[in-house]
PAMI-45624 format. One record per residue (C-alpha): residue in three letters; x, z, y. Coordinates in steps of 0.25 Angstrom, whole numbers, padded with zeros to 4 digits, always signed. Example, Ala and Ser with C-alpha at 12.3 -4.5 7.8 and 13.67 -1.06 7.14 Angstrom:
REM PAMI-45624
ALA+0049+0031-0018SER+0055+0029-0004
REM end
This chain:
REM PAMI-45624
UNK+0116+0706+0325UNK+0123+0708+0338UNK+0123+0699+0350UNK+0132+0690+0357UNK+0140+0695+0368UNK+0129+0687+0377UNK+0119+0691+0374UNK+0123+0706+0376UNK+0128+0705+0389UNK+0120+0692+0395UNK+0125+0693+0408UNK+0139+0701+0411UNK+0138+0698+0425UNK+0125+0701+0429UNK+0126+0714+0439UNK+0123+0728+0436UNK+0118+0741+0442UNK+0132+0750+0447UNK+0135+0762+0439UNK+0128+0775+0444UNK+0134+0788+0441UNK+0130+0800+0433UNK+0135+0814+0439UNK+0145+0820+0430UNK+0140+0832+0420UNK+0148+0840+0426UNK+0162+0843+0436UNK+0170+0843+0425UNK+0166+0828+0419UNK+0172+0816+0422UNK+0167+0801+0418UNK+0176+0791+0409UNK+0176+0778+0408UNK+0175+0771+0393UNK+0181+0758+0392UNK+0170+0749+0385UNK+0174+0734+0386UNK+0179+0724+0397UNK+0175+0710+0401UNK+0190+0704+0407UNK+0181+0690+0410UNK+0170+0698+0419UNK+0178+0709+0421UNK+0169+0720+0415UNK+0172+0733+0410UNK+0161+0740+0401UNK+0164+0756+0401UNK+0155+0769+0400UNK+0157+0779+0408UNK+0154+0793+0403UNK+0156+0808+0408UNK+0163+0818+0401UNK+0170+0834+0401UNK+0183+0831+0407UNK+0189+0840+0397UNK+0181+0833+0385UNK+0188+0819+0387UNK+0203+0825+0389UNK+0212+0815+0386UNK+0203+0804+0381UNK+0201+0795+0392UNK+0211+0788+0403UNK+0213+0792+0417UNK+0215+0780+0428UNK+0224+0781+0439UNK+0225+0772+0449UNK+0221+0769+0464UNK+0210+0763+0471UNK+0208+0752+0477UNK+0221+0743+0476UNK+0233+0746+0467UNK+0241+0740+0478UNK+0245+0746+0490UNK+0239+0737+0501UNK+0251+0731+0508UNK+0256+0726+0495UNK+0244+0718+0491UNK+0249+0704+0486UNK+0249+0693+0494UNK+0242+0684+0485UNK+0235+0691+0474UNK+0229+0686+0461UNK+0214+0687+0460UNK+0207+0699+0459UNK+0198+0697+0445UNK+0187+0703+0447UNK+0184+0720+0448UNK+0180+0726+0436UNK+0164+0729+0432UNK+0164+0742+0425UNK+0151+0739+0416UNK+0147+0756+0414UNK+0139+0756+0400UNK+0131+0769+0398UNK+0136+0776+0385UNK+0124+0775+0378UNK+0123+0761+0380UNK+0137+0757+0375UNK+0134+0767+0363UNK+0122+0757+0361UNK+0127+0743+0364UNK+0141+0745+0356UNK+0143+0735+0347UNK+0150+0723+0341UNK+0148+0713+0347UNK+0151+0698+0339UNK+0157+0691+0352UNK+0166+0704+0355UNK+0180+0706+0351UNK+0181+0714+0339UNK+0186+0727+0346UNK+0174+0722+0359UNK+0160+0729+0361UNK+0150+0723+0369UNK+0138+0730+0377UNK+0126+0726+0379UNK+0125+0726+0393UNK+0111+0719+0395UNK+0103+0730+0389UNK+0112+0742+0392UNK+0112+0748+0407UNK+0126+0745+0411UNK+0129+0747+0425UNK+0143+0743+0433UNK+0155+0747+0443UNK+0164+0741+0450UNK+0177+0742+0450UNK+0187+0735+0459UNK+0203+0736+0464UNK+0212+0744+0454UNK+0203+0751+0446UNK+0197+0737+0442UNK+0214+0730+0439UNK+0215+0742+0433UNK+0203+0742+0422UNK+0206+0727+0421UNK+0221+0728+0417UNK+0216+0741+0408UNK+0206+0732+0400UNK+0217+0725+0396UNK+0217+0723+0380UNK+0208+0736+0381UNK+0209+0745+0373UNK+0220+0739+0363UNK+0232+0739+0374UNK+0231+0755+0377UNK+0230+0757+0364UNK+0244+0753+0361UNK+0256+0762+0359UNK+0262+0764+0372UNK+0276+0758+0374UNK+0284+0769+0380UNK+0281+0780+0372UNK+0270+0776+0361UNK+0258+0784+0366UNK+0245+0779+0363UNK+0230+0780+0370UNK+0218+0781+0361UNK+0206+0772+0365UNK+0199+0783+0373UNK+0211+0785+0381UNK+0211+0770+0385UNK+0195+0767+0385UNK+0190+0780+0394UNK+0193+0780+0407UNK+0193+0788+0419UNK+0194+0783+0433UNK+0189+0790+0445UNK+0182+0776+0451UNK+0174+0776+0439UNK+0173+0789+0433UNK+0169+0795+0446UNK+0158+0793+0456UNK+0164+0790+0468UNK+0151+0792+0475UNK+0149+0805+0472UNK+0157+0814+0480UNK+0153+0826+0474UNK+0157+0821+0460UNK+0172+0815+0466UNK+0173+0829+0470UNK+0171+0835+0458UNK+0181+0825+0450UNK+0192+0828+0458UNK+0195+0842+0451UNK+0194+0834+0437UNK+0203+0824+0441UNK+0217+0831+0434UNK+0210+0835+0422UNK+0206+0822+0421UNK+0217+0816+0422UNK+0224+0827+0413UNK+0213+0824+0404UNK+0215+0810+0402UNK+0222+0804+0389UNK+0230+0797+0399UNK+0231+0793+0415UNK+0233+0780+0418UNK+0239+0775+0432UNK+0236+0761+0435UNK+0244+0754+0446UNK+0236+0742+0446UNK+0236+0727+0444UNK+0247+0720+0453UNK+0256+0717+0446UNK+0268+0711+0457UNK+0277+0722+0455UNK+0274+0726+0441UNK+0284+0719+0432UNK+0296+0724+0441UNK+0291+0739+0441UNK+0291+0736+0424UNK+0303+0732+0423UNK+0310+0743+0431UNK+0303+0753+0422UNK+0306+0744+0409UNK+0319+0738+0411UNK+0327+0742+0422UNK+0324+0757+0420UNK+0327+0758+0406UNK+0342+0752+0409UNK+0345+0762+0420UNK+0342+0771+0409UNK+0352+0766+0399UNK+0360+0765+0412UNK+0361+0780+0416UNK+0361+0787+0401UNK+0373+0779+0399UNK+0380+0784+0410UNK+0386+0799+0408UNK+0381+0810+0416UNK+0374+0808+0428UNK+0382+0794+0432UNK+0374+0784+0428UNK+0363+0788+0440UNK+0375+0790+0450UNK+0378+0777+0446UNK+0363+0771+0449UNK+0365+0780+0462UNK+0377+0771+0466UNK+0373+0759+0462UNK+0368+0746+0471UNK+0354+0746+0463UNK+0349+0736+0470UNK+0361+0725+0465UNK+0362+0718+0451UNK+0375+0722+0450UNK+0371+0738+0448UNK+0362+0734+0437UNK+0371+0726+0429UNK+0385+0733+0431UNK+0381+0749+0433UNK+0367+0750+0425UNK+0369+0737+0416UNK+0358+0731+0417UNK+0357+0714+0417UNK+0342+0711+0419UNK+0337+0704+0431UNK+0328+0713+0440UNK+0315+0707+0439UNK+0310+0698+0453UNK+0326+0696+0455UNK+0333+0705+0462UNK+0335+0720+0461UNK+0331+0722+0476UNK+0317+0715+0472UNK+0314+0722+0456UNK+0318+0737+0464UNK+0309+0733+0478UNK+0297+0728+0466UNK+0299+0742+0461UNK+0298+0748+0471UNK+0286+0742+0478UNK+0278+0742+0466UNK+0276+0758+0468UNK+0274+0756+0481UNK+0264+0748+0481UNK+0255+0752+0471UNK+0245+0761+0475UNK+0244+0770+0464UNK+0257+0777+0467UNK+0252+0782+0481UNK+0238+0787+0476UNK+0239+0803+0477UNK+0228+0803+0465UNK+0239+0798+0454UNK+0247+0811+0455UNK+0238+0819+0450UNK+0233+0808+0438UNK+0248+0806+0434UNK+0250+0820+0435UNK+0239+0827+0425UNK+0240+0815+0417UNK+0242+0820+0402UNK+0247+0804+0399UNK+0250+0794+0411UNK+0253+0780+0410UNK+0254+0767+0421UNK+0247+0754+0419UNK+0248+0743+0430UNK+0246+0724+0430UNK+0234+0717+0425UNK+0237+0721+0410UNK+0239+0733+0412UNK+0254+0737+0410UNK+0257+0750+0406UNK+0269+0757+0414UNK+0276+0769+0411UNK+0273+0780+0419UNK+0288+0787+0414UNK+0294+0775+0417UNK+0290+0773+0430UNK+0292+0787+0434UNK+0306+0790+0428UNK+0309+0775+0434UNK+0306+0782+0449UNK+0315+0796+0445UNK+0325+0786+0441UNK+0326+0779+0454UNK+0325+0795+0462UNK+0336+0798+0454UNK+0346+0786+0456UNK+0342+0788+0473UNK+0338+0773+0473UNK+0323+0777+0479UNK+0329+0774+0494UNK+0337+0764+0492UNK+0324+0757+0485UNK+0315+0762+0498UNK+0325+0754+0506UNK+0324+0743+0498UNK+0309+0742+0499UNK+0308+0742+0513UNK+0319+0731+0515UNK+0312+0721+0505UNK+0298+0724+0506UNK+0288+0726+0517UNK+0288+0739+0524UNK+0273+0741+0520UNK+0280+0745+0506UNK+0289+0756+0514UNK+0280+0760+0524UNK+0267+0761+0518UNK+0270+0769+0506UNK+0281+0778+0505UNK+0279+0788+0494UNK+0291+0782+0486UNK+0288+0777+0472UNK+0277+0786+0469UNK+0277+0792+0456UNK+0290+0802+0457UNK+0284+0811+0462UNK+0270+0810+0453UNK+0280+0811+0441UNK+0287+0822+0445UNK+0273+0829+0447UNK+0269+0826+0434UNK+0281+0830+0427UNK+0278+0844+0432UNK+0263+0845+0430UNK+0264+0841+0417UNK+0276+0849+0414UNK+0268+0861+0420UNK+0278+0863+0431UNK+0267+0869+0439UNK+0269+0881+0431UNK+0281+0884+0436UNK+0280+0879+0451UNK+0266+0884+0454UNK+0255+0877+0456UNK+0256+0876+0472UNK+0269+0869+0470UNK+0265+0860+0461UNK+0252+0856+0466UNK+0259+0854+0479UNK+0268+0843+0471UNK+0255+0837+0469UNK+0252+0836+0482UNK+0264+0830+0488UNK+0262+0820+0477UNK+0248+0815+0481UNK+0251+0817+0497UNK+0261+0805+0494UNK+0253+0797+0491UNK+0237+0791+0495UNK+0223+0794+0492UNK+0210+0788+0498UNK+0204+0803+0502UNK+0214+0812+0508UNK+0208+0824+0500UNK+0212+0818+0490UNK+0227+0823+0492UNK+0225+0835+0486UNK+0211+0833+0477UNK+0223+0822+0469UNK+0230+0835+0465UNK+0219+0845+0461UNK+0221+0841+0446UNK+0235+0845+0448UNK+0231+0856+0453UNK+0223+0862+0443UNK+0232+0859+0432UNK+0243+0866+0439UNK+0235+0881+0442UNK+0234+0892+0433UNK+0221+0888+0422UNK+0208+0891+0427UNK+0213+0892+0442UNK+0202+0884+0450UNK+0208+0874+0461UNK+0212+0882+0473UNK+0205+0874+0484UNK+0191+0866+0485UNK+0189+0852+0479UNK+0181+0847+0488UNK+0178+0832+0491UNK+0172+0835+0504UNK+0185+0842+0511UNK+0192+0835+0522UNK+0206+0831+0519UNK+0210+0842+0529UNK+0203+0854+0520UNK+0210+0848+0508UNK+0224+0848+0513UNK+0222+0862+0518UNK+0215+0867+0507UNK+0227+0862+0497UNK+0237+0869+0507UNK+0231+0881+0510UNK+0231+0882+0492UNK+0245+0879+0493UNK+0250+0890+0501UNK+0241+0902+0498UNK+0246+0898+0483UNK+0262+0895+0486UNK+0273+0907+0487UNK+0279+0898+0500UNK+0275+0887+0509UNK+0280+0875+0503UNK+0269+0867+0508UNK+0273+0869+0523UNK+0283+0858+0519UNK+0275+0848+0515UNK+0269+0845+0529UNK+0270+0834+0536UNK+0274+0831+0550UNK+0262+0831+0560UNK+0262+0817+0563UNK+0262+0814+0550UNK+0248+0821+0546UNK+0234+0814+0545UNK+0226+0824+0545UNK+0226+0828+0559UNK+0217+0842+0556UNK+0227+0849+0545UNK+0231+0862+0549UNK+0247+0859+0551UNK+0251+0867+0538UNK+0243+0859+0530UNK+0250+0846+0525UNK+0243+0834+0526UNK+0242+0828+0514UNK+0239+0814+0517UNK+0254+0812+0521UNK+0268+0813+0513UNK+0276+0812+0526UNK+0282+0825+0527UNK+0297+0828+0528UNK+0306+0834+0513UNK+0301+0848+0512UNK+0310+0858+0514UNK+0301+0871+0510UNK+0294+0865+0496UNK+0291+0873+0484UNK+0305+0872+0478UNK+0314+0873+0490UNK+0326+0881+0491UNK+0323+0887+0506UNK+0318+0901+0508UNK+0318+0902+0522UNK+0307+0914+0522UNK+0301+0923+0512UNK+0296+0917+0500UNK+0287+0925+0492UNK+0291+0927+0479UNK+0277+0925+0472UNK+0263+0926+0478UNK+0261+0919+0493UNK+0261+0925+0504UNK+0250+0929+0510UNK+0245+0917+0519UNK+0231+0914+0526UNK+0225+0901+0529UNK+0213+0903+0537UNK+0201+0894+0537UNK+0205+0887+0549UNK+0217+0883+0541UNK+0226+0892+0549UNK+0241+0895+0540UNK+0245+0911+0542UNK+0258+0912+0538UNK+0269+0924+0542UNK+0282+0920+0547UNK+0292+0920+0558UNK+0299+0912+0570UNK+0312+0907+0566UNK+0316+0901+0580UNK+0310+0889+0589UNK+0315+0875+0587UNK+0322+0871+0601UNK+0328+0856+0598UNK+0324+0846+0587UNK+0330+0833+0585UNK+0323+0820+0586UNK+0319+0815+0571UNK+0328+0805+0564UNK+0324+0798+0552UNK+0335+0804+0541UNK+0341+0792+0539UNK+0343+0788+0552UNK+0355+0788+0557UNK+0351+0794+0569UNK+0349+0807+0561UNK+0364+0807+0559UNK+0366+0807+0575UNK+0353+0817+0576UNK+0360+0826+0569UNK+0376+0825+0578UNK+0368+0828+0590UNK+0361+0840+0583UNK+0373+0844+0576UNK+0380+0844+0589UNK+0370+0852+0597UNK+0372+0863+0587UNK+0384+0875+0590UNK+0396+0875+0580UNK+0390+0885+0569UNK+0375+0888+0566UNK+0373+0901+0568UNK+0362+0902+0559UNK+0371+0900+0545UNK+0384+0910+0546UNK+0394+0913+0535UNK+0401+0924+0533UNK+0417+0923+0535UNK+0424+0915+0522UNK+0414+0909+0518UNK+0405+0896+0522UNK+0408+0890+0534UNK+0419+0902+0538UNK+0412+0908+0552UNK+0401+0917+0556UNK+0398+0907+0566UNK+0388+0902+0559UNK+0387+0887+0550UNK+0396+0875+0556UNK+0385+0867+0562UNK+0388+0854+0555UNK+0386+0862+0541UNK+0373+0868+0546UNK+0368+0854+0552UNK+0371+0847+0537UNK+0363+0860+0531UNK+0351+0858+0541UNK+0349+0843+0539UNK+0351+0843+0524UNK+0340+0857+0527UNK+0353+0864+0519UNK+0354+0852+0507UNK+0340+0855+0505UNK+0340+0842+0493UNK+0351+0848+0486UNK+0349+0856+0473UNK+0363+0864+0478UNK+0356+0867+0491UNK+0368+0871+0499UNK+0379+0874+0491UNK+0392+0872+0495UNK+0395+0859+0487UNK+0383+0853+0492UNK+0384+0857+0508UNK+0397+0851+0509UNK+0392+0838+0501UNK+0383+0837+0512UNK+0392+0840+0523UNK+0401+0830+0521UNK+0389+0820+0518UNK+0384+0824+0532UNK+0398+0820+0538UNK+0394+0805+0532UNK+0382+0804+0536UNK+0385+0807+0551UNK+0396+0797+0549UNK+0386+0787+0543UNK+0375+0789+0554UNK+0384+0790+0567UNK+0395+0780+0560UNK+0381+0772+0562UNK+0379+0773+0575UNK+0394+0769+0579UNK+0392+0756+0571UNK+0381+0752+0580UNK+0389+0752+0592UNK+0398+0743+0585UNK+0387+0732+0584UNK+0389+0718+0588UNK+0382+0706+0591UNK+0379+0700+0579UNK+0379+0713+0571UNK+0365+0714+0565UNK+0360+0727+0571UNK+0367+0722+0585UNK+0361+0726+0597UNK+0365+0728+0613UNK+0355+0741+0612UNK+0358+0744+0598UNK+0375+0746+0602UNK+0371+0753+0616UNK+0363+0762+0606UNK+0371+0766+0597UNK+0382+0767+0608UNK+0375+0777+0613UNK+0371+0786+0601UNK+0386+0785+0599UNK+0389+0793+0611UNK+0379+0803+0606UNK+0386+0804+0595UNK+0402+0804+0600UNK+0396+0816+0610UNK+0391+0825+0599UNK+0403+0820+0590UNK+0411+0826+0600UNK+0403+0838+0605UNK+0407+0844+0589UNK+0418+0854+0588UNK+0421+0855+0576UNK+0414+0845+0568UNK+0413+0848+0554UNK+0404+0836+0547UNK+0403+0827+0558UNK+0412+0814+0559UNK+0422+0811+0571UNK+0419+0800+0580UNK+0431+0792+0575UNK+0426+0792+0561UNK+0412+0789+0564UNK+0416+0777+0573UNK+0424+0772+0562UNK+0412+0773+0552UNK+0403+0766+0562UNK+0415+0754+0561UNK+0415+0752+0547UNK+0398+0753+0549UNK+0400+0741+0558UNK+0410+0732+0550UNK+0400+0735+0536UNK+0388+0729+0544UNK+0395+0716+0548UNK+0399+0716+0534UNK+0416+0717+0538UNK+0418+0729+0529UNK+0412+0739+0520UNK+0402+0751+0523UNK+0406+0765+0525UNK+0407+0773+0512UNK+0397+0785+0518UNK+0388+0775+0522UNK+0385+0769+0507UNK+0387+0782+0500UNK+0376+0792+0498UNK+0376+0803+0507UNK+0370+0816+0502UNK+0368+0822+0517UNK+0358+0807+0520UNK+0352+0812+0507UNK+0347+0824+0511UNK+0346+0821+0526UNK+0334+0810+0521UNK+0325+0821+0515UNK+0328+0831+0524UNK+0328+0824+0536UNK+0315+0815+0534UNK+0306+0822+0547UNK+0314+0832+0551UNK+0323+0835+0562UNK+0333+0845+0565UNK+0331+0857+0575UNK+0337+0870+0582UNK+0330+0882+0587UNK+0333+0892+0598UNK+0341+0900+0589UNK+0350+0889+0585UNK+0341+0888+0569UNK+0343+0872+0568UNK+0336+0865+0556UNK+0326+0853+0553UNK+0311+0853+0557UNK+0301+0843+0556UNK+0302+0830+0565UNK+0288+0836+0572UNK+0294+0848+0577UNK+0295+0851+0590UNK+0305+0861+0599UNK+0298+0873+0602UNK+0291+0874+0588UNK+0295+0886+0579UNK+0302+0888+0565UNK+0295+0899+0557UNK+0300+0906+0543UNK+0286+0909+0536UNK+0284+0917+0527UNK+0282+0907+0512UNK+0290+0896+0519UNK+0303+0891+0513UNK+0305+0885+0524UNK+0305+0888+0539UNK+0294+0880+0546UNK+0291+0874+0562UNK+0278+0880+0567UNK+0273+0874+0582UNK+0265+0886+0590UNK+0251+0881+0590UNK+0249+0886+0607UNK+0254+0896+0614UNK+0242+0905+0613UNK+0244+0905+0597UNK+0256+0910+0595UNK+0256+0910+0580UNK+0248+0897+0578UNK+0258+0886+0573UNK+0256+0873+0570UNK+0266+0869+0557UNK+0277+0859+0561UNK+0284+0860+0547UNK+0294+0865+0539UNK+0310+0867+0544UNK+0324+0868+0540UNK+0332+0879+0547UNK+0346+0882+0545UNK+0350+0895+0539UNK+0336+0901+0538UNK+0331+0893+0525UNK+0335+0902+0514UNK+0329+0916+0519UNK+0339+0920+0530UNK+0329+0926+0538UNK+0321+0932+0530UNK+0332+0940+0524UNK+0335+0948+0537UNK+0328+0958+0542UNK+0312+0961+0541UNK+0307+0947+0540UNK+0293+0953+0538UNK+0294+0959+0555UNK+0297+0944+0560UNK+0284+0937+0551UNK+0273+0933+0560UNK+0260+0927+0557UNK+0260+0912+0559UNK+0248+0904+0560UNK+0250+0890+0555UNK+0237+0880+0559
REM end
């Protein structure tokens, strides 16, 4: 005869002892989670939680993924939040016990089971934040609801998949130190393992219905929109448009919904904000879960909505690809606080996983190279944040090992104990004694951008992304010095963390501009002042009679000013070509004519005028005689407008911000040399050296610090003599770009072995 539910469990509230760990069998088990029943009224979930082989469980069990603590960045908590329900009690039952106490019970549902919980040794954890939304919204019509066909593609779950689990929080001992350390190198096969990963983005639900419908309804239309169009003109079309106005939607992509919260300004700035603000996208663990995940699917609000991972991915390539990301970045910081713009800026955050995950699991690795490709992991997870700075390379180990040979062991310690500085240098010192080249030399950031004040200065510090566009990474099309063609060179990294490289000196930097942000239009009047200080050719780019530029002068400076602040069209497929260098070149024309046309306007400012000012006309009067006495300094001037024509843009400027005419064309058109100016740019600052070499260095160099061809290096770099006394002791100040000596010029004439020295980078 079987008992009420009352008197099986008499008191449901009474307390119990906390759960105590058993060590793991082994390094190669894990624990999982099975899903037992759940109390919504005193918010109680019965589970076991048993050890097993990680191989013996492969794809039988769900992976969690998801942050700690809030799913809310902390500047975006909700001014007036519901209430909290309370955390979730995980009641653990021992296996044996369930196995005894499993039965009907008459007051049950008829798919329920109730324990007896007043004779069996049950014990508890607690569970708050997230992880508890999170097991609330799963529990939801459990199990039936994931058991359903899934919309998108019809793929279905079995009940293991959905009723075991495995979350680190539970499924781990964070006591233990010893056994955290352990479970790190498990963590990729476990999440390769797992019959699915699931992200969880969490419970507040402000944004969610506007991030839907963009995936759901607006999405699907540009797609109609595009396909109907021939060739590539239906995305030059969204490039042109005014996105942000009804009018686009309904007469270019024909679209006649309403975009949901009323105006498109709002349903885009929605968008975007959702991505920022949830903290699940900036958590360097998810690269690595989404990555070696076999299946990966979304779930976010109180229910538990599923989202589509290809949706919301594709959706983001989409918007790359029609160039709206800017334009919506300004957006964003006109209409929402500058906590949104300042506090996170790692774009919308799932690019860059995506694209990594495409290539892992299309074995790209194969073809690249692990080094390359486990860099690519890096890069992903040093954007975003983790709450133990280790942890920016232990995220990628499971990356790792998938991507090296079979039965290759990792090729640096695991070890939990290391300081973040043993890490990072660890991880690069693996990188360059296995790479052909020294790509990672231009992944580092600038000195006053590092945390970790104790990192040799070759070794990047991983807890920041702010670093300028590398120039030398694993694809680029430089080869300033000799590359090997297969194994690395020989390189030796002592235990003191000293970098011996050989190379040589290419000249000593003796002027460097003051930094200007690229899209500053002071950049434009950076670059007059430097242009003009420059004689006529370059003598470090010549062409023989006929062709080119027709002299053996050398290159017509203007030319090789465009080639050197575009680092040659670096961003350009065509890199160079003839086609593209004049595209550029007359690009360049406009956006001096744009930038100094700028300057003219605001000496044209009256009272009343918005930006009006008695010190903001002196100013500008004055940078405008900078600017008519390098104008004038210029015989012959190639690309650079004549002060009449300038004056007269700067005109038309003034007359279209009182509203008394129309904006100059090149001021609303897209200007291929600003686009290549931004990436390039961002940091840097241009340079000459003794010799008359002229490029762009890092905004941290300093005159009288040294450019250098080493040997592996795609790039030339800065180095800073350490003293005196050392004479080939160097601290790193970055990678360069130097104007007729990128593509191998130097090391093609002569002995280059005579000029290497040994270099000495600490």
């Amino acid at each position: 005869m079987t008992r009420p539910r009352a008197q099986s469990n008499p008191n449901p509230r009474r307390p119990r002892s906390p759960y105590t760990y058993t060590p793991l069998s082994s390094p190669r088990h894990i624990r999982l989670i099975r899903l037992l029943h759940y109390d919504p009224v005193l918010s109680q979930a019965y589970i076991t939680l048993t050890e097993h082989p990680v191989d013996a469980i492969t794809h039988r069990f769900t992976a969690l993924s998801y942050t700690w603590g809030s799913a809310i960045e902390p500047f975006d908590i909700p001014s007036a939040p519901a209430p909290s329900p309370d955390n979730i009690e995980l009641i653990i039952v021992p296996p044996p016990s369930f196995q005894t106490f499993f039965r009907r019970d008459d007051l049950a549902p008829t798919e329920g089971a109730l324990l007896d919980t007043y004779t069996t040794d049950v014990r508890s954890l607690h569970i708050t934040g997230n992880l508890s939304d999170f097991f609330r919204a799963y529990l939801v019509d459990f199990p039936r609801r994931h058991l359903q066909p899934r919309e998108s593609d019809g793929r279905m779950l079995t009940f293991e998949q959905v009723s075991r689990l495995w979350i680190d929080a539970v499924c781990i001992d964070q006591g233990n130190a010893a056994e955290k350390a352990g479970q790190i190198p498990l963590m990729g096969e476990v999440y390769a393992f797992s019959g699915r990963v699931l992200g969880w983005l969490g419970v507040e639900e402000g944004r969610l219905e506007t991030f839907c419908w963009w995936h759901r309804v607006v999405f699907p239309a540009l797609g109609r929109f595009v396909q109907g169009c021939e060739g590539g003109k239906g995305m030059m079309r969204l490039r042109e448009g005014k996105f942000l106005e009804g009018g686009f939607w309904r007469e270019v992509v024909g679209f006649l919904g309403e975009p949901v919260g009323g105006s498109w300004a709002r349903a885009w700035t929605d968008y975007w904000a959702f991505y920022r603000t949830r903290r699940y996208f900036h958590r360097a663990w998810i690269v690595q879960e989404v990555v070696v995940a076999g299946r990966f699917d979304v779930m976010a609000g109180g229910k538990g909505e599923e989202l589509s991972w290809e949706d919301m991915t594709e959706f983001a390539f989409f918007l790359g690809h029609a160039g709206w990301i800017d334009v919506l970045n300004s957006l964003a910081g006109e209409m929402l606080s500058s906590d949104y713009t300042e506090a996170i800026s790692r774009g919308f955050g799932i690019t860059d996983v995506s694209g990594m995950q495409r290539r892992h699991q299309g074995r790209g690795f194969e073809k690249s190279g692990w080094p390359e490709h486990w860099w690519a992991a890096l890069s992903s997870v040093r954007r975003r944040d983790c709450f133990v700075k280790q942890d920016k390379v232990f995220a990628t180990v499971g990356i790792l090992q998938q991507a090296l040979p079979k039965a290759t062991p990792l090729p640096f310690p695991v070890d939990a104990t290391a300081t973040p500085e043993e890490v990072y240098t660890h991880a690069a010192t693996t990188l360059l004694l296995n790479c052909p080249h020294l790509a990672l030399l231009s992944f580092l950031e600038h000195p006053f951008y590092r945390k970790l004040a104790n990192l040799p200065s070759w070794v990047p510090d991983l807890t920041t992304a702010k670093f300028p566009w590398p120039l030398g990474t694993f694809d680029t099309p430089f080869t300033a010095c000799i590359l090997p063609s297969s194994a690395p060179p020989p390189r030796n990294i002592t235990p003191s963390s000293e970098l011996r490289l050989r190379g040589f000196k290419l000249d000593t930097i003796t002027f460097k501009t003051q930094y200007e942000a690229p899209m500053n239009i002071r950049l434009a009047e950076t670059a007059l002042q430097f242009l003009a200080s420059l004689p006529t050719h370059y003598p470090h780019v010549t062409f023989p009679a006929g062709e080119a530029e027709d002299t053996m002068e050398g290159q017509f400076r203007e030319a090789a000013l465009v080639h050197t602040l575009t680092c040659h069209e670096y961003s350009n497929l065509n890199r160079g070509t003839p086609d593209e260098t004049g595209r550029v070149s007359v690009s360049f024309r406009e956006w001096l004519l744009v930038g100094l046309g700028q300057v003219y306007s605001g000496c044209l400012l009256q009272p009343g005028d918005e930006e009006y000012s008695p010190e903001r006309v002196v100013e500008c009067e004055q940078r405008w005689t900078e600017i008519e006495r390098a104008i004038g300094g210029l015989e012959p001037k190639v690309l650079v407008p004549d002060v009449e024509d300038l004056t007269a843009h700067g005109e038309a400027v003034a007359k279209a911000k009182r509203g008394e005419g129309p904006w100059p064309e090149c001021v609303v058109s897209p200007q291929e040399f600003k686009d290549q100016v931004r990436r390039v740019m961002l940091y840097r600052c241009l340079f000459r050296t003794a010799d008359g070499w002229m490029g762009v260095c890092s905004e941290t160099c300093e005159v009288g610090d040294e450019v250098w061809l080493l040997e592996g290096g795609a790039v030339p770099y800065v180095l800073r003599r350490k003293s005196e006394d050392s004479r080939r002791r160097f601290m790193f100040r970055g990678e360069c770009y130097v104007h007729g000596a990128m593509d191998g010029e130097l090391t093609k004439v002569g002995d280059v072995e005579k000029q290497f020295q040994d270099v000495v980078i600490v």
